[in-house]
Structure formats: structure tokens, C-alpha cells
SELOKOL-959956 format. One record per residue (C-alpha): residue in three letters; x, z, y. Coordinates in steps of 0.25 Angstrom, whole numbers, plus 2048, in hexadecimal, padded with zeros to 3 digits. Layout:
BEGIN
{r 'Ala'; {X; Z; Y}}
...
END
This chain:
BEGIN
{r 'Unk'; {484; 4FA; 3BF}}
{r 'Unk'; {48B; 4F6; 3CC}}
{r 'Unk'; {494; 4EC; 3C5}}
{r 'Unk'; {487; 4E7; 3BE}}
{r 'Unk'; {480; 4E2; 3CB}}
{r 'Unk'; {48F; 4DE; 3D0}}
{r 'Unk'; {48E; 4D4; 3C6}}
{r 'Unk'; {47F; 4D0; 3C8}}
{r 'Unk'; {481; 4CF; 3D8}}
{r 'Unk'; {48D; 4C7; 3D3}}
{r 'Unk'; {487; 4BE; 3CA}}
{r 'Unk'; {47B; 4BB; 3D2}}
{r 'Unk'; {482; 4B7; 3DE}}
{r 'Unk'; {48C; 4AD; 3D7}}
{r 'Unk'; {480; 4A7; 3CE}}
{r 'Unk'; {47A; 4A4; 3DD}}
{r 'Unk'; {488; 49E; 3E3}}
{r 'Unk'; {48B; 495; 3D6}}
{r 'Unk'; {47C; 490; 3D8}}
{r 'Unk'; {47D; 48F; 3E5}}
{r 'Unk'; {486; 482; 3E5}}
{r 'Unk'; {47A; 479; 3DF}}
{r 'Unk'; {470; 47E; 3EB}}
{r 'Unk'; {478; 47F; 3F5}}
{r 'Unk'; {483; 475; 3F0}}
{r 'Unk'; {478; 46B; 3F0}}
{r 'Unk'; {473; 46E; 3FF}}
{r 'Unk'; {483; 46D; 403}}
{r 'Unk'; {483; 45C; 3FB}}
{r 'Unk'; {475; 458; 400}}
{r 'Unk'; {47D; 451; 40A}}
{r 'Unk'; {485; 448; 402}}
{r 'Unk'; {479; 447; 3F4}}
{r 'Unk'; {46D; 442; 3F0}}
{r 'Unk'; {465; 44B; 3F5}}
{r 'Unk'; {457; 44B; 3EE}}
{r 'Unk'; {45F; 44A; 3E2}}
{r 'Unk'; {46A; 455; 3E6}}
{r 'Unk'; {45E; 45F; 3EA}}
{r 'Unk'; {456; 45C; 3DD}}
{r 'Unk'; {464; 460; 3D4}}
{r 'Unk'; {464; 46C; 3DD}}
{r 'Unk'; {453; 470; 3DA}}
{r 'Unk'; {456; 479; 3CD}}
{r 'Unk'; {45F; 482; 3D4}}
{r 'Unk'; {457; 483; 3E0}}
{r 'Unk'; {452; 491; 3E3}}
{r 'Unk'; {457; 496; 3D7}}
{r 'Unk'; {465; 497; 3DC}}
{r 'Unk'; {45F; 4A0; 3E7}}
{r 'Unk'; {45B; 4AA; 3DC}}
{r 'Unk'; {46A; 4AD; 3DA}}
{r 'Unk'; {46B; 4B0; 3E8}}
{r 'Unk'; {45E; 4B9; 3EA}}
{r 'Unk'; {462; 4BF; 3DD}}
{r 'Unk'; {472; 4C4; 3E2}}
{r 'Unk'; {468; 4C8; 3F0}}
{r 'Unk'; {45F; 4D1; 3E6}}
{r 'Unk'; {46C; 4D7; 3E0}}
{r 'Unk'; {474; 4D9; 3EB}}
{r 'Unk'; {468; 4E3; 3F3}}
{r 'Unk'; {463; 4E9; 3E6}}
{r 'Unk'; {470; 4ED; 3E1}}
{r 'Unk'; {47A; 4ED; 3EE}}
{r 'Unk'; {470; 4F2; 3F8}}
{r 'Unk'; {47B; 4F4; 402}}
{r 'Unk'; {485; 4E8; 3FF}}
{r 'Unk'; {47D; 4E0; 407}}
{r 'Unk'; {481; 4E5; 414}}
{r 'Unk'; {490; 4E4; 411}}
{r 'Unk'; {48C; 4D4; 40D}}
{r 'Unk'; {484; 4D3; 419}}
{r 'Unk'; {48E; 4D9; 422}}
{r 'Unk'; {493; 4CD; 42B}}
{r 'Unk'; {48C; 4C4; 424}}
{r 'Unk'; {47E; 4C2; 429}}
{r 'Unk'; {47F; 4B5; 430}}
{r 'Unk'; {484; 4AF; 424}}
{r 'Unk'; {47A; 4B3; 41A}}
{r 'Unk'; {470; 4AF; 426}}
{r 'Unk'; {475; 4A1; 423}}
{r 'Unk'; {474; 4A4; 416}}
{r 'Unk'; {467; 4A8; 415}}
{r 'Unk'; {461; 49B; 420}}
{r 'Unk'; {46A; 491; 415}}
{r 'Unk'; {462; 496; 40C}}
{r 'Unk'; {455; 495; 410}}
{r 'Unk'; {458; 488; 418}}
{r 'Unk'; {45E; 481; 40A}}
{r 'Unk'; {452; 487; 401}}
{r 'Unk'; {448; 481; 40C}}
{r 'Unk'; {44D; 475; 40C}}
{r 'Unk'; {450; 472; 3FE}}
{r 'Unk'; {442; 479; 3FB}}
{r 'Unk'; {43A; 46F; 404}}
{r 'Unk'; {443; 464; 404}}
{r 'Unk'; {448; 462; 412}}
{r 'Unk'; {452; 45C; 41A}}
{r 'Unk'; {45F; 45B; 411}}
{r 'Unk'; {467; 45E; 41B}}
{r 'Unk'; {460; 46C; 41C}}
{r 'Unk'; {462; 46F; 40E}}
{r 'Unk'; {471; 46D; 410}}
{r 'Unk'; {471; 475; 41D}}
{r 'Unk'; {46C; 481; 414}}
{r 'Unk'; {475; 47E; 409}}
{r 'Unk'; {480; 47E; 414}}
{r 'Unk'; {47B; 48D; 41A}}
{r 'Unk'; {47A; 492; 40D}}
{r 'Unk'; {488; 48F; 409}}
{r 'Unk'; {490; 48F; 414}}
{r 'Unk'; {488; 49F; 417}}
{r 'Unk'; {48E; 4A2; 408}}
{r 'Unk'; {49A; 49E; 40D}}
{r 'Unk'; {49B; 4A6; 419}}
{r 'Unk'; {497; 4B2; 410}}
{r 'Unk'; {4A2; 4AE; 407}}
{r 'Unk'; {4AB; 4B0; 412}}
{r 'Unk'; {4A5; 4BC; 418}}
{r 'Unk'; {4A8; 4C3; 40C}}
{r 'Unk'; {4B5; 4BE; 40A}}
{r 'Unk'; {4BA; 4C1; 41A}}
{r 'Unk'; {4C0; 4B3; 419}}
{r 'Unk'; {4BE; 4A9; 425}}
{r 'Unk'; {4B0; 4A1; 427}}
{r 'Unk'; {4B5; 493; 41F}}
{r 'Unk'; {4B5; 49B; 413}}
{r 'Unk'; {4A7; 497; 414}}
{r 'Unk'; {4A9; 489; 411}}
{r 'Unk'; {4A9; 48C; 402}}
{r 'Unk'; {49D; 48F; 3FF}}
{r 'Unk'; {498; 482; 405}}
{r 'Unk'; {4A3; 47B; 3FD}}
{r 'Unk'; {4A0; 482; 3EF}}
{r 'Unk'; {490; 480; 3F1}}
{r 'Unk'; {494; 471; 3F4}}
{r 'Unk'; {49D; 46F; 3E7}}
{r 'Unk'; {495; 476; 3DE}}
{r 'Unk'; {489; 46E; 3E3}}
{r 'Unk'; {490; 460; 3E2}}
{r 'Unk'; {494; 465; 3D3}}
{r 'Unk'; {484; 468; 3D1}}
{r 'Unk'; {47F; 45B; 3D7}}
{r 'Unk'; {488; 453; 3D2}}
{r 'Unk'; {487; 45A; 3C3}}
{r 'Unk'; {495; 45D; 3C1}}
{r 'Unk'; {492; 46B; 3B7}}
{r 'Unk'; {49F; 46E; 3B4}}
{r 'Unk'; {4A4; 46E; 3C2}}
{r 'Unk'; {498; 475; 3C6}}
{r 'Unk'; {49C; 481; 3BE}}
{r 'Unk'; {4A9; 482; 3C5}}
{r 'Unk'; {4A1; 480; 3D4}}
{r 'Unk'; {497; 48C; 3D0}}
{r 'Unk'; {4A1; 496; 3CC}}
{r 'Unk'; {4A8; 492; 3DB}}
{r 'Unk'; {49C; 493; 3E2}}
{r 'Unk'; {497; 4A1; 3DA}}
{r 'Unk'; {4A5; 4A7; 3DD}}
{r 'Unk'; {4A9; 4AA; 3EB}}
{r 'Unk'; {49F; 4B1; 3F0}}
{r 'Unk'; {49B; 4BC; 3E4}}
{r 'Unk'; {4AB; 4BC; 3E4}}
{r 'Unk'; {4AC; 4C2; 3F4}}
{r 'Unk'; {4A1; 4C9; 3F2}}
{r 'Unk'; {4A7; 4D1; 3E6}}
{r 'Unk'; {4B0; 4D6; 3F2}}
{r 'Unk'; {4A7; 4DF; 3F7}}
{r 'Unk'; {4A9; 4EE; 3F4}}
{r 'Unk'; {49A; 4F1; 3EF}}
{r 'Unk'; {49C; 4FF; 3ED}}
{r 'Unk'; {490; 508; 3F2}}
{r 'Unk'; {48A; 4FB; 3F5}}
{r 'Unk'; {482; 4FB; 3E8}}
{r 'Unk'; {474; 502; 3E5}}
{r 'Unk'; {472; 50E; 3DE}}
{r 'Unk'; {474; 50C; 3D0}}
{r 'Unk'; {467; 50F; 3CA}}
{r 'Unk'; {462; 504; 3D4}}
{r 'Unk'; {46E; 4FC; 3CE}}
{r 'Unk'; {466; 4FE; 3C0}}
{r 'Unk'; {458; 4FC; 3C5}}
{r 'Unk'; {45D; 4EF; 3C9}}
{r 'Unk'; {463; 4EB; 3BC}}
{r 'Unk'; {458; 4EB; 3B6}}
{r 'Unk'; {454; 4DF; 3BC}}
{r 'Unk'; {460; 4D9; 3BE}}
{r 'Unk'; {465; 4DA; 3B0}}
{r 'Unk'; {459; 4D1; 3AA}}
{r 'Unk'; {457; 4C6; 3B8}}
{r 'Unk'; {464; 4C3; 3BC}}
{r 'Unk'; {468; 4BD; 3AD}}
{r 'Unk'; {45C; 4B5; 3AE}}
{r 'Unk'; {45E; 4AF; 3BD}}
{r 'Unk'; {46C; 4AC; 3B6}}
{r 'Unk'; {467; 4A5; 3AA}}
{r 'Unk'; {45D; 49C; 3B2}}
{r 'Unk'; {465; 499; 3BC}}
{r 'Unk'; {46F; 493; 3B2}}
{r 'Unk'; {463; 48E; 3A8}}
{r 'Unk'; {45F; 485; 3B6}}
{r 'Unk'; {46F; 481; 3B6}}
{r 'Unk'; {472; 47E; 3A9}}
{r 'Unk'; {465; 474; 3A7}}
{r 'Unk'; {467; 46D; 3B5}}
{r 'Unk'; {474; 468; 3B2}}
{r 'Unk'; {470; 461; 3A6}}
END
């Protein structure tokens, strides 16, 4: 059962990191795009990316109640930049603001992942710069329709952080198991169907 929601926590947050690229991505290119039209490409991913994120959240304090306080250790600042990029990049997309505020929340967003990134690594602060870069690649293959390269960007962007954070010693971190088989019971039948939509919205934009 452990490995099970091991696997789900897994899943979740890289579905969320190799999505992230055409929100976030897009935010990052505003600069130097069309932006109407850039926005517009963006619209059916919008929000529903968040669902990734918000589902992994779910995951992480149903099923590793205590987890969070060895993720939070130190980090605090950085997932309260995090946290204010996000809001900030959702309300500016949302009511259609000042551009330049819709990068500056794409930027917190990013560069906090970033930071996180490196925090779970131990390595120095510029290791934060890839998160940034990936989120900018993957969104210039995604604006500019380049699938096949797009593929490649996601996987890059899904893998660094699930990859650190599969670092982590979870033992008597986890909940009870019986709690771990409550859980599945809704886990099991949702999460396939987050998955399947998510890709569903993928597969007919990029026609």
C-alpha cells in the first residue's frame, strides 16, 4: 500500500511539472509573443493544470500526514513565493491585467520551484534557474506547436523535482494503513480520470 500511494504522489506531481511548462512557460514568453494570441493558446490548460498540483496537496496530507514538515523545514519562504506567484499569475491571467503581472507570477512561480529544487538537493541557490529555463523551453515548444519537441521539454520539466523528492526517507512518515485503504478508494477511480482528461484537453489542442 505504501508503494501504491508512492506512485500516486509521484504521478501527480510530475503530471503537474510537465503541464506546468505551457502556464507558466507562457507567463515566462509574454515578453517577447503575441500576447492575446499567446494567452488564448494557453486558455484550455488554465486552471486545470492547478488540479495536478492541488490533487499531489491532497495526496501528500491524506496519505503522508507527517512529510510535510520534513518538506517544509527550511523552506517556508520559498513556498510563500510560491504560493503569492501563484495567486498573482491566476489573477492576472483570470481578469486579464497588466502583462507584465502575468510574467511576474509566472517568474515567482518558477524561480520558487526552483529554489525548492535546490533546497532538496543541498546544492547552491543558482540551481534554481532551471526551473525557469525548463518552464520557458517547454513553453516556446507549446506556443510555437513544436509536439515532437514538446514531448521531450515535458518529461524534463516533470522530472527533477519528483526525482529529489524520491530522496527523502518516508519511513514512519506515512499514515496508518487502514487510512492508506480508505483513501484508495477514492484515489484508485479519480486520479485515472484527472489523467485521462487532462491528456483528452492535450491531445485535441494540438490539432
Amino acid at each position: 500500500m505504501e508503494t501504491l500511494w508512492l506512485v500516486v504522489l509521484g504521478t501527480l506531481t510530475a503530471g503537474y511539472f510537465a503541464l506546468a511548462g505551457f502556464d507558466y512557460g507562457t507567463g515566462l514568453l509574454l515578453p517577447f509573443r503575441r500576447r492575446e494570441e499567446a494567452l488564448g493558446r494557453m486558455t484550455p490548460f488554465f486552471l486545470g493544470n492547478e488540479v495536478w498540483l492541488v490533487a499531489a496537496i491532497g495526496v501528500l496530507f491524506a496519505a503522508f500526514p507527517r512529510l510535510e514538515g520534513e518538506l517544509l523545514s527550511g523552506a517556508h519562504s520559498v513556498f510563500t513565493l510560491v504560493l503569492a506567484g501563484l495567486v498573482l499569475f491566476m489573477a492576472a491571467v483570470q481578469l486579464r491585467l497588466w502583462w507584465w503581472l502575468v510574467f511576474t507570477g509566472a517568474l515567482m512561480v518558477s524561480a520558487g520551484w526552483g529554489l525548492f529544487l535546490a533546497h532538496l538537493l543541498d546544492a547552491p541557490w543558482f540551481v534554481a534557474l532551471v526551473m525557469p529555463v525548463l518552464f520557458a523551453v517547454h513553453g516556446w515548444a507549446f506556443q510555437t506547436r513544436r509536439w515532437a519537441v514538446s514531448g521531450l521539454t515535458a518529461l524534463l520539466c516533470a522530472l527533477p523535482i519528483p526525482l529529489a523528492f524520491s530522496s527523502i526517507d518516508v519511513t514512519g512518515l506515512m499514515a496508518h494503513s487502514d487510512t492508506l485503504g480508505l483513501l484508495a478508494w477514492v484515489a484508485v477511480p479519480v486520479i485515472p480520470l484527472v489523467v485521462v482528461l487532462q491528456w483528452s484537453i492535450v491531445a485535441i489542442s494540438s490539432r
